[in-house]
C-alpha positions as CSV (number, residue, x, y, z in Angstrom):
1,X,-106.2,64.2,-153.7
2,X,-103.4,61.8,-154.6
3,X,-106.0,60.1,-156.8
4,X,-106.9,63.1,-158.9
5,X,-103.4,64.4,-159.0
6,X,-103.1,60.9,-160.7
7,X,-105.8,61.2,-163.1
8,X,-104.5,64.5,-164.1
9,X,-100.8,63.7,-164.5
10,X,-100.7,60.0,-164.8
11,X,-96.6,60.4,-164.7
12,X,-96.5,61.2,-160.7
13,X,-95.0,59.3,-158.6
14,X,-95.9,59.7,-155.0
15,X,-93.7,59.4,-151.8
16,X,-95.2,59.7,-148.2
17,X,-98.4,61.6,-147.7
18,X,-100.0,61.7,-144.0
19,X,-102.9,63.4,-142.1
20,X,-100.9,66.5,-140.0
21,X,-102.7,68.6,-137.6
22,X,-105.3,70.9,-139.8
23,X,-105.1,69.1,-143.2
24,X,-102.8,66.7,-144.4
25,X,-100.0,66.7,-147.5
26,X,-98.4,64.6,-150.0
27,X,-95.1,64.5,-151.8
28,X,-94.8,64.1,-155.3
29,X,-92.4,63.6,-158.3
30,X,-94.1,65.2,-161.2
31,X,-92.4,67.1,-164.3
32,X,-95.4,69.6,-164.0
33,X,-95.1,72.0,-161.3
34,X,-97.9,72.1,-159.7
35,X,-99.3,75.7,-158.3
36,X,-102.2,77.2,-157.1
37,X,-103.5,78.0,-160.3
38,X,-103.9,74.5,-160.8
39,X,-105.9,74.0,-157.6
40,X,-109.1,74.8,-158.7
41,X,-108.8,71.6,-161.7
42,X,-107.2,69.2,-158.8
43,X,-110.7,70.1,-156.7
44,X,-113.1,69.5,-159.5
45,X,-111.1,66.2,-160.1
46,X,-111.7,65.1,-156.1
47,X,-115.4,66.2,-156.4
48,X,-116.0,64.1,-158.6
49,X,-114.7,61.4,-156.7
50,X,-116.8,62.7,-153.7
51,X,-119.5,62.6,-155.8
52,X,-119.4,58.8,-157.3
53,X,-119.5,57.9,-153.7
54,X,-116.5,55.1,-153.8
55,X,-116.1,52.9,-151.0
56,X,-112.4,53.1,-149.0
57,X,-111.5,48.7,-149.0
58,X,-108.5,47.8,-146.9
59,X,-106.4,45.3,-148.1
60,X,-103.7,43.6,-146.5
61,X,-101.1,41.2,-148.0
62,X,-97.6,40.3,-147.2
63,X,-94.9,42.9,-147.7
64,X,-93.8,40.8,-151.0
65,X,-97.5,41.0,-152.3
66,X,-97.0,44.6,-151.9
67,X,-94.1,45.1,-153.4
68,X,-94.9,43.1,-156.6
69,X,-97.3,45.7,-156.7
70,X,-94.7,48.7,-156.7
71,X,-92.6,47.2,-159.5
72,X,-95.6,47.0,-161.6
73,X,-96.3,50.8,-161.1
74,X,-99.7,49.5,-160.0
75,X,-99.3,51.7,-156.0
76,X,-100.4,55.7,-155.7
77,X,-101.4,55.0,-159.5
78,X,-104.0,54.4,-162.0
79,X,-103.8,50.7,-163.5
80,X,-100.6,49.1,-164.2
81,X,-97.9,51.1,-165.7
82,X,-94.4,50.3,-167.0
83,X,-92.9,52.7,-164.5
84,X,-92.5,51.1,-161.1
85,X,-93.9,53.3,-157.6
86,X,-90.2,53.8,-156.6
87,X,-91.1,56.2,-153.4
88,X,-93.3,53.1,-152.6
89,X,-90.6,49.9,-152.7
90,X,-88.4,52.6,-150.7
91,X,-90.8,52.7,-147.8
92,X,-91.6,49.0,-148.4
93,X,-87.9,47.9,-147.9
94,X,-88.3,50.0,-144.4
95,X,-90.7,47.4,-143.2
96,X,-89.8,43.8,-142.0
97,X,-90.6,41.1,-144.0
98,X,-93.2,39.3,-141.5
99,X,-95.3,42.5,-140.9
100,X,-98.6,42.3,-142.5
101,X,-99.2,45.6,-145.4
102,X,-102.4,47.1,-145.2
103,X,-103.4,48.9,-148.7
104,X,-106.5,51.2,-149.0
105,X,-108.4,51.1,-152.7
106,X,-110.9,53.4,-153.4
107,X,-112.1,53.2,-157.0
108,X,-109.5,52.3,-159.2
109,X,-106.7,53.8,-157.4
110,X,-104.5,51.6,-154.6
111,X,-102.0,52.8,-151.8
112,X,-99.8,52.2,-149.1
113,X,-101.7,53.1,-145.9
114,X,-102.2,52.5,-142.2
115,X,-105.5,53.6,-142.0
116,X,-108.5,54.1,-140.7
117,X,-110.1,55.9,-143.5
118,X,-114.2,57.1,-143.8
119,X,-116.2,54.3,-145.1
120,X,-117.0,56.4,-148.5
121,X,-115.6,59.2,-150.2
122,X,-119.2,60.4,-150.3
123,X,-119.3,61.6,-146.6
124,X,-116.5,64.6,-147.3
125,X,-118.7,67.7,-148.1
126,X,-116.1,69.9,-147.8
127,X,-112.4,70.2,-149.2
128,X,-109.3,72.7,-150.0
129,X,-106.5,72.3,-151.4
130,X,-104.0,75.3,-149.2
131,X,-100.7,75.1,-150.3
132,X,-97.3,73.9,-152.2
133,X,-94.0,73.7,-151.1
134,X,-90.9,72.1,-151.8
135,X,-89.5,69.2,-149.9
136,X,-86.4,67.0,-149.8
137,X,-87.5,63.3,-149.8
138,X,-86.9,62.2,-145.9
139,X,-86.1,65.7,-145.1
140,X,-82.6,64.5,-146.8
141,X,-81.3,67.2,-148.6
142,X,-79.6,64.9,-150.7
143,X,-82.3,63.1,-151.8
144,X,-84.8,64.4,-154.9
145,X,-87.1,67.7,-154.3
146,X,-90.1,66.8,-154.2
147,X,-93.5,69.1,-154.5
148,X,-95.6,69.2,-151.1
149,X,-99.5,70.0,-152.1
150,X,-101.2,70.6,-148.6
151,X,-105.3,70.6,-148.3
152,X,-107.7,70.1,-145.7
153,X,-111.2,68.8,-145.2
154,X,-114.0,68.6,-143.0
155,X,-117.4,66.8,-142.5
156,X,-119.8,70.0,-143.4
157,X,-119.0,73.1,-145.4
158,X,-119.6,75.2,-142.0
159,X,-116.9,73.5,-140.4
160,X,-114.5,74.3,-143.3
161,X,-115.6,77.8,-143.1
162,X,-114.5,78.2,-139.5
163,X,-111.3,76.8,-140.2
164,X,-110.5,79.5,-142.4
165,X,-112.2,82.4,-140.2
166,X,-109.5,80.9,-138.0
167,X,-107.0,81.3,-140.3
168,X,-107.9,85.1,-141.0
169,X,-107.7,85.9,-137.1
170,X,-104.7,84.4,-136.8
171,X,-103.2,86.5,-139.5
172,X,-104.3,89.2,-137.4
173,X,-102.7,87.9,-134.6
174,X,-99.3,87.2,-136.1
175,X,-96.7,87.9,-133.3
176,X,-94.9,89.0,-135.8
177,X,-96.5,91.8,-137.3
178,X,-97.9,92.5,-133.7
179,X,-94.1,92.5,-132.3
180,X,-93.1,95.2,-134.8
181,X,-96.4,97.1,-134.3
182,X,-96.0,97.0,-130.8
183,X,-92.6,97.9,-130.4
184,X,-92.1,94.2,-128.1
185,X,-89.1,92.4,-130.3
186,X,-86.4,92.9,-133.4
187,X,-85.5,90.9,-135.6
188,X,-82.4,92.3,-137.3
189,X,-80.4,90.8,-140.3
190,X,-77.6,92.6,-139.1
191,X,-77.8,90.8,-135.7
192,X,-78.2,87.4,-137.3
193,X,-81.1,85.5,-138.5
194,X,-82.9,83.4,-135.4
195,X,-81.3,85.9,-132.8
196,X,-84.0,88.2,-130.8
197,X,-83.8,91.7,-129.7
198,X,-86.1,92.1,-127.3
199,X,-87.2,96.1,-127.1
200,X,-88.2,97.8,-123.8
201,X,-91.9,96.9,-124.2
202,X,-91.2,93.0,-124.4
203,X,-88.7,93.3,-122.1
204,X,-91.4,94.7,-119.4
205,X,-93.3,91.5,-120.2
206,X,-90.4,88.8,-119.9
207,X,-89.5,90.4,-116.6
208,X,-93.0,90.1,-115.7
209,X,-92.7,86.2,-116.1
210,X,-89.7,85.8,-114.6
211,X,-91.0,87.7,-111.4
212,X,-94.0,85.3,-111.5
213,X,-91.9,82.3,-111.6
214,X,-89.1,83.2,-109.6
215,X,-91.7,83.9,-106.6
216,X,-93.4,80.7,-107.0
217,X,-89.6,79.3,-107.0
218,X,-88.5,80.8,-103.8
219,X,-91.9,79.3,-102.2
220,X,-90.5,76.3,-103.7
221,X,-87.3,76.0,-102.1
222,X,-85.1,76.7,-105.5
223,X,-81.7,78.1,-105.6
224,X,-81.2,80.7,-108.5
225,X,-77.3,80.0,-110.1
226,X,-75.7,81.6,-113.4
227,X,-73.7,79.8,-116.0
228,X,-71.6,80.9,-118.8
229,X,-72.5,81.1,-122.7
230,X,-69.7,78.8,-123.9
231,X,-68.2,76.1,-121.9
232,X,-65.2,73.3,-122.5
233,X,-66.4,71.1,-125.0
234,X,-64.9,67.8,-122.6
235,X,-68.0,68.5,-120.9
236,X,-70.4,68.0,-123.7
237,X,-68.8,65.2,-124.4
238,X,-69.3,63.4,-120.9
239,X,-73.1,65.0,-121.2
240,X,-73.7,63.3,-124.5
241,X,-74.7,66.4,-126.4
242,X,-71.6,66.6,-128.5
243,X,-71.0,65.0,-131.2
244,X,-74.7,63.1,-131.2
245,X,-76.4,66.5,-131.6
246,X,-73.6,68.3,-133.4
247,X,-76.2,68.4,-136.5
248,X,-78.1,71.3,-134.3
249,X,-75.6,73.3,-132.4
250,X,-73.1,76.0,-133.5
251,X,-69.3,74.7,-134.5
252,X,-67.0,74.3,-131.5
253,X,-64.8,77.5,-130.6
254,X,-61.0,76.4,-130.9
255,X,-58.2,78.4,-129.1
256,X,-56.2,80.4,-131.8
257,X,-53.2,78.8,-130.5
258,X,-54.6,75.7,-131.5
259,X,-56.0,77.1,-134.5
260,X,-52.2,78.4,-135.5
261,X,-50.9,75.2,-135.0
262,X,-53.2,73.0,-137.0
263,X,-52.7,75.3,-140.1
264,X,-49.3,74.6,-139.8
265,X,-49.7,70.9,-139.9
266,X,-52.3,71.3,-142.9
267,X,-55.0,70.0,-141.3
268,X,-58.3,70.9,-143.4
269,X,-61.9,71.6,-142.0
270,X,-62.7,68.3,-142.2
271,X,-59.6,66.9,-140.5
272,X,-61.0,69.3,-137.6
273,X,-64.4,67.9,-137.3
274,X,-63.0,64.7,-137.0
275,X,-60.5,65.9,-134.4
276,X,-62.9,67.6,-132.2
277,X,-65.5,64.5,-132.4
278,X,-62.6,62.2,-131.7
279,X,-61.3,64.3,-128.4
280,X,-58.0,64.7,-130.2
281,X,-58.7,68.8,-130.3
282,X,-60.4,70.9,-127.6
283,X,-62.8,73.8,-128.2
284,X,-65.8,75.8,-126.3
285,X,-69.5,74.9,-127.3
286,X,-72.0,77.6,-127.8
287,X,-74.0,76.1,-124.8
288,X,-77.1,73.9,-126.0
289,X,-78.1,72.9,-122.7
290,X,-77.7,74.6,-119.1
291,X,-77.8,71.1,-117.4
292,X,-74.4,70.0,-117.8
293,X,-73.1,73.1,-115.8
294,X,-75.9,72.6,-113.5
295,X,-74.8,68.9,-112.9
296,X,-71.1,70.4,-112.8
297,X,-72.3,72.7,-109.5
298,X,-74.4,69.6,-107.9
299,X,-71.0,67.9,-108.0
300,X,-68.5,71.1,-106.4
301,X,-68.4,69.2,-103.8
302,X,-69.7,66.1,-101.4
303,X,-73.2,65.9,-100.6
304,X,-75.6,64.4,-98.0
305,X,-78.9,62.5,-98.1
306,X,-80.2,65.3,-95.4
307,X,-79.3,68.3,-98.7
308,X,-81.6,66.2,-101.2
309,X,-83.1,67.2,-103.3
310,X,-81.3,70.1,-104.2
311,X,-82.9,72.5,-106.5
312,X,-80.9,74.5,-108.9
313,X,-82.6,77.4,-111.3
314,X,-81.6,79.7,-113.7
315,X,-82.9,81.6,-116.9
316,X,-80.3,80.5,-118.6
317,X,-79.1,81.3,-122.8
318,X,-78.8,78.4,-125.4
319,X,-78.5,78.1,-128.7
320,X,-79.0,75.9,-131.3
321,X,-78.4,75.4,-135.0
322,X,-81.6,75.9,-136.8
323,X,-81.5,75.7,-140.7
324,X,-82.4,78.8,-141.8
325,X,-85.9,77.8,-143.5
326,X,-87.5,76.3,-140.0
327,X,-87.1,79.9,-138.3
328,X,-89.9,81.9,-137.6
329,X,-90.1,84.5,-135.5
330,X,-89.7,84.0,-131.7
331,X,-91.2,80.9,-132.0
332,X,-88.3,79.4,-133.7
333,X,-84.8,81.3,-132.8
334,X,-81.6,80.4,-132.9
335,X,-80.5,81.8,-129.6
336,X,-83.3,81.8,-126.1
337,X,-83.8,81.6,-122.7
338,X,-85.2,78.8,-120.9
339,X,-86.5,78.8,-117.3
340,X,-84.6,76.0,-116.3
341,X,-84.4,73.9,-113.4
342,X,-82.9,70.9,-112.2
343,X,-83.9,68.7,-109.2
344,X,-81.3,66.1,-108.4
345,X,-83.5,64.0,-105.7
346,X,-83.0,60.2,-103.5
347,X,-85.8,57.8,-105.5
348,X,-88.1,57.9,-102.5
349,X,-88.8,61.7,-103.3
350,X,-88.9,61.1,-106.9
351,X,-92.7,61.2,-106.9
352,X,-93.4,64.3,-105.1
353,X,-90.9,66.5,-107.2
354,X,-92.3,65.5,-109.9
355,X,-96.0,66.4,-108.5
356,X,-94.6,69.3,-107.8
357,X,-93.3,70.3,-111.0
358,X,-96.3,69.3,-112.7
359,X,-98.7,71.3,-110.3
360,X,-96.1,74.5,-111.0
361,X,-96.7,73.8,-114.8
362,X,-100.6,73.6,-114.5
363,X,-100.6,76.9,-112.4
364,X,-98.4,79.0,-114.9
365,X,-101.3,77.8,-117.4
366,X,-104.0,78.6,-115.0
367,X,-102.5,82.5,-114.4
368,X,-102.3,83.2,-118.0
369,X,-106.1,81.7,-118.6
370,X,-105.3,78.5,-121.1
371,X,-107.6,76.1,-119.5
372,X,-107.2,74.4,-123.2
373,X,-104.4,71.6,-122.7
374,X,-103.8,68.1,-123.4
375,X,-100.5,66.3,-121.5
376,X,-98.2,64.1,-123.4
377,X,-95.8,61.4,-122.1
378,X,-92.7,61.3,-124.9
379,X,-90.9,57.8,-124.3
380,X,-88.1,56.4,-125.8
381,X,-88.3,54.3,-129.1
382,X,-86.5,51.0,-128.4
383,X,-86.0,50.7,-132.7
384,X,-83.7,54.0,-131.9
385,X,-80.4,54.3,-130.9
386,X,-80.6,57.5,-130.5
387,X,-81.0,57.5,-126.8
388,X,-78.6,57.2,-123.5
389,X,-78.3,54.5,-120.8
390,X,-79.9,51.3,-120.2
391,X,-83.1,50.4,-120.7
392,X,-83.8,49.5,-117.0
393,X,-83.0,53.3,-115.8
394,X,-85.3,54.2,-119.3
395,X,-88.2,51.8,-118.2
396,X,-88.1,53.4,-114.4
397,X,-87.9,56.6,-115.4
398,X,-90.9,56.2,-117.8
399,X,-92.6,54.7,-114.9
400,X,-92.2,57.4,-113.0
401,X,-94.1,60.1,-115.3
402,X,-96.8,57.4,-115.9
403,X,-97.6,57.2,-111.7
404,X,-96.9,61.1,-112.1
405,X,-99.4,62.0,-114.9
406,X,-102.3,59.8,-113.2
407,X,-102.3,61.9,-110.0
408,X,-103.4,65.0,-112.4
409,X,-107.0,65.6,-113.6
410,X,-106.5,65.5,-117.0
411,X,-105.9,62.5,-119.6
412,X,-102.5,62.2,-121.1
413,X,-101.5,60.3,-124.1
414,X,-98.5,58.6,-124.8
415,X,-95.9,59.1,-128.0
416,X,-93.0,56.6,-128.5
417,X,-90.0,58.6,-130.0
418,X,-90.9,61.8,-128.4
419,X,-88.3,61.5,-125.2
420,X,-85.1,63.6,-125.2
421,X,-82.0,61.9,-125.5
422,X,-81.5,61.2,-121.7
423,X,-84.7,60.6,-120.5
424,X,-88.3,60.9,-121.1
425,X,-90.7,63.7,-120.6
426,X,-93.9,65.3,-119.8
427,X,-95.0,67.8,-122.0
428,X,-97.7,69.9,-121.9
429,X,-99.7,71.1,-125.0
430,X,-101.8,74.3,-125.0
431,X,-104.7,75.0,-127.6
432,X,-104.6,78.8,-127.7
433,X,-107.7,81.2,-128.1
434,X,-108.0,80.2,-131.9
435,X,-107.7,76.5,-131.6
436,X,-104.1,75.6,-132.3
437,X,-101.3,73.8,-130.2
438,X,-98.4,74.8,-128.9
439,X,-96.1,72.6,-126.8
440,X,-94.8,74.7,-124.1
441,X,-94.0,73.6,-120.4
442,X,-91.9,70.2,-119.8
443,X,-91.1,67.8,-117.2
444,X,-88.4,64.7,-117.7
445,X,-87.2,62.5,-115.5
446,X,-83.1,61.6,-116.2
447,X,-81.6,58.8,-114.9
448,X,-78.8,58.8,-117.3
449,X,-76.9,62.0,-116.7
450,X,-76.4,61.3,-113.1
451,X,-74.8,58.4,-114.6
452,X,-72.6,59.7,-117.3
453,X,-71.6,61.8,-114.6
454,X,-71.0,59.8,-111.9
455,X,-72.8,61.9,-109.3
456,X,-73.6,60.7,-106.2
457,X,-74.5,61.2,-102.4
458,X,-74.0,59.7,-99.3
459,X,-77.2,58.5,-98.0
460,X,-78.3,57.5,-94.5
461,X,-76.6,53.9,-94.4
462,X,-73.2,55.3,-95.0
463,X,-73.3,54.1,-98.7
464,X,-72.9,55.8,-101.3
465,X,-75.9,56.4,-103.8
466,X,-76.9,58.1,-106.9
467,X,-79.5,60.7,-107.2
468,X,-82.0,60.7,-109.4
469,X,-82.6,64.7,-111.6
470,X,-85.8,66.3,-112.9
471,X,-85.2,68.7,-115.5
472,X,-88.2,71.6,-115.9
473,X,-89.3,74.6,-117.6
474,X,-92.9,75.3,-117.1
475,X,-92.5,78.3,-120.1
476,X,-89.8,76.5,-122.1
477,X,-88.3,78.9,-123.8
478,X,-88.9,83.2,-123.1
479,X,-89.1,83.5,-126.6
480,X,-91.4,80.6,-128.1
481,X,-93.2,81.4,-125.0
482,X,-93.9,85.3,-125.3
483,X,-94.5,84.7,-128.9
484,X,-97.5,82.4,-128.5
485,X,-98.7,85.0,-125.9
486,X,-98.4,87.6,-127.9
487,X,-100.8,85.4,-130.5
488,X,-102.6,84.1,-127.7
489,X,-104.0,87.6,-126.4
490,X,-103.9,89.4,-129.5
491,X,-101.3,91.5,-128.5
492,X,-104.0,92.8,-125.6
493,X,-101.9,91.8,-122.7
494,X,-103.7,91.8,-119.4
495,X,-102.9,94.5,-117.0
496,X,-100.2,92.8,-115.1
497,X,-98.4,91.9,-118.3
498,X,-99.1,95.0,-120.4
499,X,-96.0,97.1,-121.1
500,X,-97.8,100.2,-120.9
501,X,-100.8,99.7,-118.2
502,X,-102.4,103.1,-118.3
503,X,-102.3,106.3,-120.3
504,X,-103.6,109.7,-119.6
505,X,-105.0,111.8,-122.5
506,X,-105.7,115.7,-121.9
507,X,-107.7,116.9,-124.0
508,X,-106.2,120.5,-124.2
509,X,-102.7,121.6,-122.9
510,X,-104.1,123.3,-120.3
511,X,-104.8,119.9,-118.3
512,X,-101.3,118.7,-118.9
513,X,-100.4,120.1,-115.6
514,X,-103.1,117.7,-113.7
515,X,-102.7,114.7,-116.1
516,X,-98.9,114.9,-114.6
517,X,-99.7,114.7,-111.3
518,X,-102.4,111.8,-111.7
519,X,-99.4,110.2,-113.7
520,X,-96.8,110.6,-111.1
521,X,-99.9,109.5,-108.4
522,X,-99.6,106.1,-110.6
523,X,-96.5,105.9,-111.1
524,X,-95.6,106.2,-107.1
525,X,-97.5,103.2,-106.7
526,X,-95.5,100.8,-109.4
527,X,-98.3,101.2,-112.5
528,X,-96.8,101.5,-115.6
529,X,-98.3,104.9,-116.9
530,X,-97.4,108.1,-119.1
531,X,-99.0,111.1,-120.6
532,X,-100.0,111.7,-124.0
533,X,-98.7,115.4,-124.4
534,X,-98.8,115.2,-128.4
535,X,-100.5,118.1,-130.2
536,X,-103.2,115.8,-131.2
537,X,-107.1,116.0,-131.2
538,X,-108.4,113.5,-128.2
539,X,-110.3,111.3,-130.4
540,X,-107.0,110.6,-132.1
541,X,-105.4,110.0,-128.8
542,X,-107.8,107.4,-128.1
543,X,-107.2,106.0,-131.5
544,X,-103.8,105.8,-130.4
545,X,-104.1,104.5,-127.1
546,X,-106.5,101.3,-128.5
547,X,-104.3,100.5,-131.8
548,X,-101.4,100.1,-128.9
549,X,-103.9,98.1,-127.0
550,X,-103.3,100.1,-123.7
551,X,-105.7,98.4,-121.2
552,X,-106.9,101.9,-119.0
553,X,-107.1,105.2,-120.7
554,X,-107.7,108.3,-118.5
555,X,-109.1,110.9,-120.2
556,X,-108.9,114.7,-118.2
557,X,-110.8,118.0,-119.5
558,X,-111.5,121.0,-118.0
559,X,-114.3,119.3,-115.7
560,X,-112.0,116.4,-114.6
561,X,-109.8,119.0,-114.1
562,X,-111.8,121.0,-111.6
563,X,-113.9,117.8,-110.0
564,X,-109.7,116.3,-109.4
565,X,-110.8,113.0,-111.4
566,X,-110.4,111.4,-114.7
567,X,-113.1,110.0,-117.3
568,X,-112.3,106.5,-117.2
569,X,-112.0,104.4,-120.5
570,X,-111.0,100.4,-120.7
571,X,-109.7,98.7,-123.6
572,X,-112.4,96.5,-123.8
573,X,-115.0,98.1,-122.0
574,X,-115.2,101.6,-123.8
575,X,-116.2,104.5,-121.7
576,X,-116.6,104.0,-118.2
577,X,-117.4,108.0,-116.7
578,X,-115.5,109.6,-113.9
579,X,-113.6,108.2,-111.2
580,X,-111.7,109.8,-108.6
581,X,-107.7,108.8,-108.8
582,X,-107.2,107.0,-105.3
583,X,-109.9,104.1,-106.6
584,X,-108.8,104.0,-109.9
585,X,-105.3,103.5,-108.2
586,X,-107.0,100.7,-105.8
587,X,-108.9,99.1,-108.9
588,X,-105.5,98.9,-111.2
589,X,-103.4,97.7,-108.6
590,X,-106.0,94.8,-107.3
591,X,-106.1,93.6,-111.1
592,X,-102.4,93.9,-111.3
593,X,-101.4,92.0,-108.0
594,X,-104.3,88.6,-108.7
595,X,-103.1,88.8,-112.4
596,X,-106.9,88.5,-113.6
């Protein structure tokens, strides 16, 4: 693509361009702006590249070979040119002088890559260019705009074709549009951008989850606790999430008092930042976290080595700062609820928490049906100093996921860069229905914290000692969560989950009086059922009913009616004829209680 673009608009000057899940992209400085009108030339331009059958050569040379090669304009170009590849000696500079540069030529065109590439351009059959976008160089706002074109490929035309059949159903399958169709969430510009309003029907399928969890919770010896929204921004401090990660998280709350004073002194908004960084000012924080308070109740007062571990959980509220381009939906908000837990557990019982945990993670995954998962191990990046504590506690901690994530059944992969701040992490990554990934449930192992904290128990020798904490959310987030699942079944929740479970449709008002009582039969026994009673013909009352993706609809007419049954119909079964009311009660609640 970069090679056409080049042939096309010999001016362009290319920046970073990678392979991304589904396609790939690349940034580039060009004085034409590039749209989908011009796709269709940019294609023809690539097939005949395809077509010529050019061989992909690696190359590698020393970084100052390379570079000599960027002033001369000669990288992510055609030829020499008197303009040097200045995106190119940017990322050269980021590389250390004794690291070997590997440069791809195909044809007449060179570039800075890692590789591995096909052999020959002549074994792609099938291309498409998807998309522009705009995008800061670096994802540095100060840096130049740069155009984003995004394509994908694939080894045989049929392939590509499914990809975009995949792309069609997943319109369809917005959450979204489903959200608003199905009455489930809001999303209200008068509320604020990122923040969720969650409407009775979603409501009626968060509870449903936290039921589920919080009964596999209590078998698991967990303690539910509550924390506040806001809390004293000394303890962020000692936590590490302020000011390190004061880039995502809302401005600190100062006391008007405070406020008062300051304005008297002239202090300007930036004077304040620097105050509150520096601990000279106090404030509240918008909670970004629950741990800290968590830690804060671990440490109320002294504790024993017979107490360990103790295991703290809450669906507690967090927000974040989240530039207003990267929301979307209820996937990503501004403001949600995680299912959070923390362990805080001797070493010696390290390993089976953390099989615990896991196991809880795999059978949340296993209920809902996505048998489609991959696990990841994030570790730290040593390059970084992004990250807390020593790199002793780091290196047994990561140690501890590795033994962890080899008990399972499943292969994992490791990521360097991908822990959190304190520690690093398990996380597990669903393929949904359709073929993409989500990363949803989490497992990390802190050693840090406990440090920053100073926490500590008295173990069996008399001694004191320092526990070890597991932080966990099988879901993650309500919100991310419930909007996958809303993707994931197509809105068609199964019974246990559905807002609305059943629906009875007379056909004529004069069964209204029996399609009452069969609702208040259902109703007595927990199902989640009402009664169509609109002046409407009962083919449009089915319509109804399987737009809204109610999973049983009981029809009654005048020979329900008399026989004291109801003509069964399923959402995904159709018609299923009559059934007497005390085993369609049995059937209903037998799905709901093994949440099939």
């Amino acid at each position: 693509m970069a090679a056409a673009i080049a042939r096309l608009w010999p001016d362009a000057q290319f920046a970073a361009g990678p392979a991304v899940e589904n396609g790939f992209y690349y940034d580039v400085e060009l004085e034409h702006r590039i749209s989908p009108a011009d796709f269709d030339k940019i294609e023809a331009e690539m097939r005949r590249l395809v077509e010529n059958d050019l061989p992909f050569q690696k190359i590698e040379v020393t970084r100052a070979n390379a570079t000599d090669c960027a002033k001369r304009g000669r990288l992510a170009a055609l030829g020499d040119r008197p303009v040097p590849s200045k995106y190119k000696l940017d990322i050269l500079d980021g590389i250390s002088g004794g690291v070997a540069v590997s440069l791809y030529q195909c044809g007449d065109f060179i570039d800075l890559c890692s590789g591995p590439h096909v052999e020959r351009t002549g074994v792609i059959e099938a291309f498409k260019l998807t998309g522009v976008a705009s995008a800061f160089y670096k994802g540095d706002e100060s840096s130049p705009q740069l155009q984003r074109i995004y394509g994908t490929a694939f080894p045989r035309k049929a392939d590509l074709d499914a990809y975009f059949a995949m792309l069609e159903e997943s319109k369809k399958r917005d959450h979204r549009k489903l959200g608003r169709d199905l009455e489930l969430f809001l999303l209200d510009d008068l509320t604020g951008p990122g923040l969720v309003l969650w409407q009775p029907k979603g409501a009626i399928i968060r509870q449903e989850l936290q039921n589920f969890i919080s009964e596999e919770l209590r078998l698991q010896g967990y303690d539910q606790v509550f924390t506040p929204h806001i809390g004293n921004l000394q303890l962020f401090r000692t936590s590490g999430h302020f000011p390190y990660y004061q880039e995502s998280q809302y401005p600190p709350l100062v006391e008007r008092e405070v406020l008062s004073r300051l304005a008297r002194e002239g202090c300007s908004c930036a004077d304040l930042s620097n105050r509150l960084k520096e601990g000279t000012v106090e404030g509240f924080l918008l909670k970004p976290m629950n741990c800290p308070m968590h830690i804060r109740i671990f440490a109320s007062r002294p504790r024993s080595y017979r107490e360990l571990p103790v295991r703290l959980a809450e669906f507690g509220t967090v927000y974040r700062w989240e530039q207003s381009g990267e929301l979307n939906g209820m996937t990503r908000v501004r403001g949600f609820t995680q299912d959070d837990a923390h362990i805080f557990a001797a070493e010696d019982q390290l390993a089976g928490e953390l099989l615990a945990c896991l196991k809880l993670v795999q059978k949340v995954f296993t209920t809902l049906g996505m048998k489609d998962y991959r696990i990841r191990i994030g570790l730290r990046d040593p390059h970084s100093d992004k990250y807390a504590g020593s790199p002793e506690n780091w290196s047994r901690a990561e140690n501890a996921l590795r033994e962890a994530a080899a008990t399972l059944a499943f292969s994992h992969a490791e990521e360097i860069g991908e822990a959190a701040f304190y520690g690093p992490k398990i996380d597990f990554v669903i393929r949904d229905v359709i073929g993409r990934s989500w990363q949803l449930g989490t497992v990390q192992v802190d050693y840090n914290l406990p440090e920053r904290f100073d926490l500590l128990y008295a173990g069996a020798d008399g001694a004191k000692h320092r526990p070890v904490m597991i932080h966990r959310a099988p879901f993650g987030s309500m919100e991310r969560f419930c909007g996958m699942l809303i993707e994931h079944y197509g809105g068609a929740f199964p019974v246990w989950l559905a807002p609305e479970q059943a629906r009875i449709l007379p056909i004529t008002d004069a069964q209204t009086s029996w399609a009452r009582e069969v609702c208040r039969r259902l109703f007595d026994q927990g199902i989640r059922v009402t009664v169509d009673e609109k002046n409407d013909k009962i083919g449009g009352k089915i319509r109804n009913a399987q737009l809204e993706k109610i999973p049983y609809m009981l029809i009654v007419g005048a020979r329900e009616m008399s026989g004291r049954q109801v003509a069964l119909r399923t959402r995904a079964g159709g018609d299923e004829g009559a059934v007497g009311v005390d085993a369609l009660v049995s059937r209903i609640l037998a799905e709901i209680r093994s949440r099939q």
